[in-house]
FIMI-180887 format. One record per residue (C-alpha): residue number from 0; residue in one letter; x, y, z. Coordinates in steps of 0.1 Angstrom, whole numbers, plus 5000, padded with zeros to 4 digits. Layout:
N
(atom NUM A (X Y Z))
...
//
This chain:
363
(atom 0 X (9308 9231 7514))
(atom 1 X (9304 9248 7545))
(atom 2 X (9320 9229 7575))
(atom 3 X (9299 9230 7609))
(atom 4 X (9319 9249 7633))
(atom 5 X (9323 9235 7671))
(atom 6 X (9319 9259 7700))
(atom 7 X (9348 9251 7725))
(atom 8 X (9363 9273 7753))
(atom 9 X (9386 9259 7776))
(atom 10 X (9384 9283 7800))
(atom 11 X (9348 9279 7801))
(atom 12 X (9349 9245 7812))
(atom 13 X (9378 9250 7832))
(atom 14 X (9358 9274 7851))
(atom 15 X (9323 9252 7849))
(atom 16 X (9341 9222 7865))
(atom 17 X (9357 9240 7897))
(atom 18 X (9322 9257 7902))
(atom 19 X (9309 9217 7902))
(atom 20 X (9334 9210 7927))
(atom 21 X (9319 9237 7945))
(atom 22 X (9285 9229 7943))
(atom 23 X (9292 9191 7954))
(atom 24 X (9314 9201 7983))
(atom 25 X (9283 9230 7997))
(atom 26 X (9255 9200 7987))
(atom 27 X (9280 9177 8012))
(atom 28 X (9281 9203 8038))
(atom 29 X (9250 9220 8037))
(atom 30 X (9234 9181 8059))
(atom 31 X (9194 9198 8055))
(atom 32 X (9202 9229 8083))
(atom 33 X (9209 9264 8069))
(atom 34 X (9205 9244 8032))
(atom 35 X (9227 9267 8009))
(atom 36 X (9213 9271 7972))
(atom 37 X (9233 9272 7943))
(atom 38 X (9230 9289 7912))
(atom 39 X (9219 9266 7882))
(atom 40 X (9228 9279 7850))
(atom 41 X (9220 9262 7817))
(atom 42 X (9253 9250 7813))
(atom 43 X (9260 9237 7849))
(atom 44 X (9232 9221 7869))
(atom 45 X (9221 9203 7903))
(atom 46 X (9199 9174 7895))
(atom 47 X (9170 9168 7915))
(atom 48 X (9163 9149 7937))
(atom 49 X (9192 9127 7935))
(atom 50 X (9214 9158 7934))
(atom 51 X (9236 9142 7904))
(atom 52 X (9247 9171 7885))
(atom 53 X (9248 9169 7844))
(atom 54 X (9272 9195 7825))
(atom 55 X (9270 9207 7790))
(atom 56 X (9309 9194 7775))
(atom 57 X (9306 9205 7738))
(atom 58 X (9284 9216 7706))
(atom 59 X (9285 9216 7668))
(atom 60 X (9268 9245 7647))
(atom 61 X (9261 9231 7615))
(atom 62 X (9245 9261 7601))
(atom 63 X (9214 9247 7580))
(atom 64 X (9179 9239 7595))
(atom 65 X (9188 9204 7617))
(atom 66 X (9161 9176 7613))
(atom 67 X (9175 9144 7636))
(atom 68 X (9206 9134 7660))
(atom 69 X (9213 9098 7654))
(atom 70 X (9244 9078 7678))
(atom 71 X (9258 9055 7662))
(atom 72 X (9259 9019 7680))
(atom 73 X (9287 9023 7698))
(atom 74 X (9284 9057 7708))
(atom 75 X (9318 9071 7691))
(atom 76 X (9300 9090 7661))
(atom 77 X (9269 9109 7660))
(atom 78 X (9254 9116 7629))
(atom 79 X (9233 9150 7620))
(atom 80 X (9205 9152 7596))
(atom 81 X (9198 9189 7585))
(atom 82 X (9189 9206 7553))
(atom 83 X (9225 9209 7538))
(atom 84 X (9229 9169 7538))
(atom 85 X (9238 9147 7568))
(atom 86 X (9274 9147 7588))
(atom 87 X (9292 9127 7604))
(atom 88 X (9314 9136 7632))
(atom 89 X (9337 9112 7653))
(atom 90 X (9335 9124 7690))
(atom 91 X (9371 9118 7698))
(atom 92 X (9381 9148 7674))
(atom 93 X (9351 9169 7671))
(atom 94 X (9373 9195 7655))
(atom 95 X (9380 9171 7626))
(atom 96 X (9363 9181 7595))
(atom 97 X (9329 9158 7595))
(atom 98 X (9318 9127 7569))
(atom 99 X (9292 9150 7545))
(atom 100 X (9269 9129 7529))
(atom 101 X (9253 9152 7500))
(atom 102 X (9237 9128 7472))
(atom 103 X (9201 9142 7484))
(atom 104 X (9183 9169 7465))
(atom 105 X (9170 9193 7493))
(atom 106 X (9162 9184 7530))
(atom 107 X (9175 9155 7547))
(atom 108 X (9148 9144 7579))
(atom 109 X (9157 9109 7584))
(atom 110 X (9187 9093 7593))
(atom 111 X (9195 9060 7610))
(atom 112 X (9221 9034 7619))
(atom 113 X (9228 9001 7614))
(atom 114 X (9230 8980 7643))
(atom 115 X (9255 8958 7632))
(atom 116 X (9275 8974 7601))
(atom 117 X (9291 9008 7595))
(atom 118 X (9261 9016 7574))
(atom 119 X (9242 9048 7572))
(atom 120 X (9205 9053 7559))
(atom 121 X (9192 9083 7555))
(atom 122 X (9158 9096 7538))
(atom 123 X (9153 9128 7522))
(atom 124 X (9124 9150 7510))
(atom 125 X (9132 9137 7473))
(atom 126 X (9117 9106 7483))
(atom 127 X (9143 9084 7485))
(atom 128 X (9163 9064 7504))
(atom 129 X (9202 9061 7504))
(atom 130 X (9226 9037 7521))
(atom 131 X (9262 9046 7529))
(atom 132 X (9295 9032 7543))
(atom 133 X (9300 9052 7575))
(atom 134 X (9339 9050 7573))
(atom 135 X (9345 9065 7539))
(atom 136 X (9313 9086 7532))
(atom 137 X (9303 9064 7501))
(atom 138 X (9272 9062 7487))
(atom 139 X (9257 9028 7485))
(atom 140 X (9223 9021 7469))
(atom 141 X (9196 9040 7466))
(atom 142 X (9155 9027 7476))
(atom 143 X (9130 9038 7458))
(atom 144 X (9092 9036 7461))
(atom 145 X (9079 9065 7484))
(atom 146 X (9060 9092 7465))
(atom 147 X (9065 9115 7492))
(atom 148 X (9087 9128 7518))
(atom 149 X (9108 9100 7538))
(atom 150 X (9106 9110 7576))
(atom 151 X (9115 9083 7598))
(atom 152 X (9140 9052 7593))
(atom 153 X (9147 9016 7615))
(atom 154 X (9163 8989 7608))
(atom 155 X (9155 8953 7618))
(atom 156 X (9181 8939 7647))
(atom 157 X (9204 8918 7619))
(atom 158 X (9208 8948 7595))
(atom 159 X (9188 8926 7570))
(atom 160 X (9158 8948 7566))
(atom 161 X (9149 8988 7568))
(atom 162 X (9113 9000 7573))
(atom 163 X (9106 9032 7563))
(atom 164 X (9079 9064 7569))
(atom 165 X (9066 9088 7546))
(atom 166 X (9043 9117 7543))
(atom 167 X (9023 9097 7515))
(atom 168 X (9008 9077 7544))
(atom 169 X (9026 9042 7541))
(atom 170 X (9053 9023 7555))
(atom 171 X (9074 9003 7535))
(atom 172 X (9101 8976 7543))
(atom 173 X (9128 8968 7524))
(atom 174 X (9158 8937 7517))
(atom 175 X (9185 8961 7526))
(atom 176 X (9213 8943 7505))
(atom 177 X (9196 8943 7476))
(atom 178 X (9171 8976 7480))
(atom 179 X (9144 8952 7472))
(atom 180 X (9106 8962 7486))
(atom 181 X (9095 8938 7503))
(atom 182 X (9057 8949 7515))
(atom 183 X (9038 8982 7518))
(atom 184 X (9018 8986 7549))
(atom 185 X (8992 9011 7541))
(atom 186 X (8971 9009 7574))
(atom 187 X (8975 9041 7584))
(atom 188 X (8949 9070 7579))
(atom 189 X (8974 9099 7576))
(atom 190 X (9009 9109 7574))
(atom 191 X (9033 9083 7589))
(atom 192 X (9058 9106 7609))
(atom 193 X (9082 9075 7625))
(atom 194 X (9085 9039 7627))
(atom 195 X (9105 9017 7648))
(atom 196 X (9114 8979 7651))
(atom 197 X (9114 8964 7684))
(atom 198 X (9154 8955 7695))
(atom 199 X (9141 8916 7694))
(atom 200 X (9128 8919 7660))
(atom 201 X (9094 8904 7663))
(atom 202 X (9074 8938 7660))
(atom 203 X (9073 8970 7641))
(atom 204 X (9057 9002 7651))
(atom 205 X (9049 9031 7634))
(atom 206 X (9036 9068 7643))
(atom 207 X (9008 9087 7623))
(atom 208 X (8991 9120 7623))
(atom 209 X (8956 9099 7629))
(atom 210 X (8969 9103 7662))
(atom 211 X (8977 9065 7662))
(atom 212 X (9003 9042 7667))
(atom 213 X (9004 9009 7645))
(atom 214 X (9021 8977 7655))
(atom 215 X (9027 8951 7626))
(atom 216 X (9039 8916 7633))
(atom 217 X (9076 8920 7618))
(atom 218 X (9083 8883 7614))
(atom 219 X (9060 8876 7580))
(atom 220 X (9094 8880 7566))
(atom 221 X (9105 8848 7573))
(atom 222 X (9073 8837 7552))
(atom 223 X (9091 8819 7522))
(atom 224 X (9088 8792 7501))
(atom 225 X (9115 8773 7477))
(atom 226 X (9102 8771 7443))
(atom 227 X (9123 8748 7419))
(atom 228 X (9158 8761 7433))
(atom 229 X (9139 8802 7439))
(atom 230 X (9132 8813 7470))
(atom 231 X (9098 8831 7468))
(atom 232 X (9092 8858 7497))
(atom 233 X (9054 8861 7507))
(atom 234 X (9051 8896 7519))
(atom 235 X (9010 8895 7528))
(atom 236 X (9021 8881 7559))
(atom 237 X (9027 8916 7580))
(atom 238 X (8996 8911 7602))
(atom 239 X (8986 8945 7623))
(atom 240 X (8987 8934 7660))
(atom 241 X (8979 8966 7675))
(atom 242 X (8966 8999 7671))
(atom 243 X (8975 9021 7703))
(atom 244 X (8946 9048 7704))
(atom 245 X (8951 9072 7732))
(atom 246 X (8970 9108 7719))
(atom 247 X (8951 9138 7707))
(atom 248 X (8974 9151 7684))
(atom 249 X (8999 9139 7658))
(atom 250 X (9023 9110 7667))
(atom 251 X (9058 9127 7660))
(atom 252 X (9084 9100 7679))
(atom 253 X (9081 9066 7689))
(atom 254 X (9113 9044 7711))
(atom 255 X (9113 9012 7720))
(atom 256 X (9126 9002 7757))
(atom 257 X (9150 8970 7753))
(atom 258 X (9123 8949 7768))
(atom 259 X (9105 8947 7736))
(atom 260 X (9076 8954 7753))
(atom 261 X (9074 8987 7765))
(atom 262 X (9068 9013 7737))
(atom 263 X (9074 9052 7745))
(atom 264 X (9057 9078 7723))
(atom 265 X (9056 9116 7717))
(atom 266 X (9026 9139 7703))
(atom 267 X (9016 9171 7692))
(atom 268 X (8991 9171 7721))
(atom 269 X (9021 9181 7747))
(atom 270 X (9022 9145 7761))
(atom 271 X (9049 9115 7765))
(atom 272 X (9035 9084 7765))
(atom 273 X (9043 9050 7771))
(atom 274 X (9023 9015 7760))
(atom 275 X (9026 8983 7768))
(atom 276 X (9030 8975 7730))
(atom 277 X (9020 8934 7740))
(atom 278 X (8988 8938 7757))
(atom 279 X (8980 8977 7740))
(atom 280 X (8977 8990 7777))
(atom 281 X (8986 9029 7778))
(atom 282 X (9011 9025 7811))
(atom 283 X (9018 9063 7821))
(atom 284 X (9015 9095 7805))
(atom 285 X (9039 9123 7812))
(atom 286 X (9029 9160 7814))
(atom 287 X (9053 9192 7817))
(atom 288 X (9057 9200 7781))
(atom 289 X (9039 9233 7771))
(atom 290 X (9043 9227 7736))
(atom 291 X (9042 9199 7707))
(atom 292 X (9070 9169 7721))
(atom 293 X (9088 9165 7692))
(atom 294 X (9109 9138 7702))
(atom 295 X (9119 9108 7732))
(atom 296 X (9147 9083 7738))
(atom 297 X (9155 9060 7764))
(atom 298 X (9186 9062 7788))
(atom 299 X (9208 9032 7781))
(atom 300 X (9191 9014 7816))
(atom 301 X (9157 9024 7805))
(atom 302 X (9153 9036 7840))
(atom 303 X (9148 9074 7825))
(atom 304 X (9130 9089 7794))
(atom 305 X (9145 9125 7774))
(atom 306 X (9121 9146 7757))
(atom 307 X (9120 9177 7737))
(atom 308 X (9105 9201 7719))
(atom 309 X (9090 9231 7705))
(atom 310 X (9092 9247 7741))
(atom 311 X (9126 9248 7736))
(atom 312 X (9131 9227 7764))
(atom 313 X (9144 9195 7773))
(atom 314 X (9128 9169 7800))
(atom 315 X (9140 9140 7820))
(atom 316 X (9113 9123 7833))
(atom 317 X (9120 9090 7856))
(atom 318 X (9099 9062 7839))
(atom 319 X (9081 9045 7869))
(atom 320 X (9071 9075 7885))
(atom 321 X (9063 9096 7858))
(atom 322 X (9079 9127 7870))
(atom 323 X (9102 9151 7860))
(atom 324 X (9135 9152 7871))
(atom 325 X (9160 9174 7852))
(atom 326 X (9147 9202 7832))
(atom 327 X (9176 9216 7805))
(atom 328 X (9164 9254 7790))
(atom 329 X (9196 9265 7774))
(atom 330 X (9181 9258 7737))
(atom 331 X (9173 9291 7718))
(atom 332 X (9151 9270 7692))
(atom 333 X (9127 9244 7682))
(atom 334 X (9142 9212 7703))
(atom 335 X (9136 9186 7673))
(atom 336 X (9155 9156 7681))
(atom 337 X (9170 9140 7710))
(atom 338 X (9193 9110 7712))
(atom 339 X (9210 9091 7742))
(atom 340 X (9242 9071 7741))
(atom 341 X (9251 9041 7752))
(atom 342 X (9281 9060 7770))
(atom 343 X (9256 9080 7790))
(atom 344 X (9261 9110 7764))
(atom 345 X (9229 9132 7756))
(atom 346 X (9229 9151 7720))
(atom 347 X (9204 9177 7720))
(atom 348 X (9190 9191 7685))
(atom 349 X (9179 9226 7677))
(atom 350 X (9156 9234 7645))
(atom 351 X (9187 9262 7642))
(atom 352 X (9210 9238 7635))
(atom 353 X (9228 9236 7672))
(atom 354 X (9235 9201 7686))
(atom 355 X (9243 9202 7723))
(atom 356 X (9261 9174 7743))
(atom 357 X (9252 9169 7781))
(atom 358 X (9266 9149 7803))
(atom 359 X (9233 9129 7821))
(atom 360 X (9247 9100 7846))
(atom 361 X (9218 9077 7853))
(atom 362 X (9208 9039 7841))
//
């Protein structure tokens, strides 16, 4: 196995944080006469407007073509989906040899968390779906169904349930104890490139190269009847609320704000967009990417969206306003995934298997 390497120099950093001392002390001074203007780098930045700065503190080269960045819950792990399996590295000891989770024949695009459990499921080109223990690297159970690539992952808020995307056009949910399907939701008029289930459970969305968004009611689960001593699921109940019409390209990334209500999407036509997934109102639409926006995530207040993609670059846009705020250009590649963590940690994915970590203070 080849072990991603980190990139760490001490001296770099020793030498990035006095020149942030600097820049905060000149930004104090300067009070709007004479203004003195720093030099922004790609590893050290000012912020605009609210001149909060964001630093790059670390990075992992896991030398294989990198698919997703997944946090985990708690923000102490990251998980890496790439083409050589998915790792697992704790962020206390990033020099630590990583969790590698290898049971998948070929690529690895989708990865995702449980919200509750150290669990791990991650989808794979071969079409299925494994589940893992996050502490010891074991492999689980294995979901089967798909007859095409697995792309995207979510779980339902109770760990109960996993929905699933797949280049054969359907999404498919799934008893996650017992890898039981549960229903096929074959809506969808192309390729279904993400999914996601709302953090209060009531709704699931999912992202298609119709360039449409679909929005199931998630709670026909609960549907059941007892039938002498069995309990019988009826799975006919996933009603489609929604269908969000409004990209011209394909629907690549989909996050849910923790509202429940506010849905944020990314397309192949260049645009960010967010819905109000209730009412199916399109709420603002964010230009500044030159290039398909492969990905978007929430900051942990919701107050801010992170975008990337096959620009190379990554945005921070600030929701209300719609406008960019933070531009980061330091990636030499494809920017395929971006995650935020609840610790106010940004990971940054590269197609050429770089993950980047950022410092980003905001809500």
């Amino acid at each position: 196995m080849t072990v991603p390497t980190i990139r760490r120099n001490k001296t770099y950093y020793v030498t990035s944080f006095i020149l942030l001392v600097l820049m905060l002390i000149i930004a104090a001074c300067s009070g709007g006469a004479g203004e003195a203007t720093a030099e922004v780098t790609s590893e050290t930045a000012a912020a605009t407007p609210t001149q909060v700065p964001y630093m790059a503190v670390d990075s992992i080269d896991t030398d294989a073509t990198l698919f997703r960045v997944a946090w985990s819950p708690n923000g102490e792990k990251i998980a890496v989906a790439t083409s050589n399996g998915v790792f697992i590295y704790t962020m206390a000891d990033l020099l630590a040899q990583p969790i590698h989770l290898d049971e998948h024949d070929g690529d690895v695009p989708a990865i995702a968390w449980s919200p509750t459990l150290e669990r791990l499921i991650t989808g794979g080109r071969d079409t299925l779906i494994r589940s893992w223990n996050t502490r010891s690297g074991g492999f689980l159970l294995r979901f089967e169904g798909h007859t095409d690539d697995v792309l995207d992952l979510t779980w339902s808020p109770d760990s109960e349930r996993i929905a699933s995307a797949s280049w054969d056009g359907t999404v498919r949910v799934w008893d996650f104890n017992s890898s039981e399907l549960l229903a096929t939701l074959e809506e969808p008029e192309d390729v279904v490139s993400s999914v996601a289930w709302s953090p209060d459970g009531l709704w699931l969305a999912a992202g298609s190269y119709d360039d449409k968004i679909y929005i199931w009611d998630a709670t026909g689960w609960q549907q059941s009847q007892n039938i002498d001593g069995v309990v019988v699921r009826d799975t006919t109940t996933w009603n489609l609320k929604q269908v969000l019409s409004g990209h011209d390209g394909d629907v690549n990334a989909l996050a849910w704000a923790s509202d429940s209500v506010t849905l944020a999407s990314a397309s192949a036509d260049d645009t960010i967009h967010t819905w109000n997934a209730t009412t199916g109102e399109l709420l603002q639409t964010y230009h500044g990417h030159e290039a398909d926006v492969n990905d978007v995530a929430w900051s942990p207040g919701n107050s801010m969206l992170v975008s990337g993609g096959a620009d190379n670059m990554v945005r921070v846009w600030r929701v209300k306003e719609g406008e960019i705020i933070r531009e980061i250009n330091g990636q030499a590649d494809n920017v395929v995934s971006v995650d935020w963590s609840v610790k106010g940690l940004l990971a940054v994915g590269s197609q050429d298997g770089h993950v980047h970590f950022w410092t980003m203070p905001g809500g």
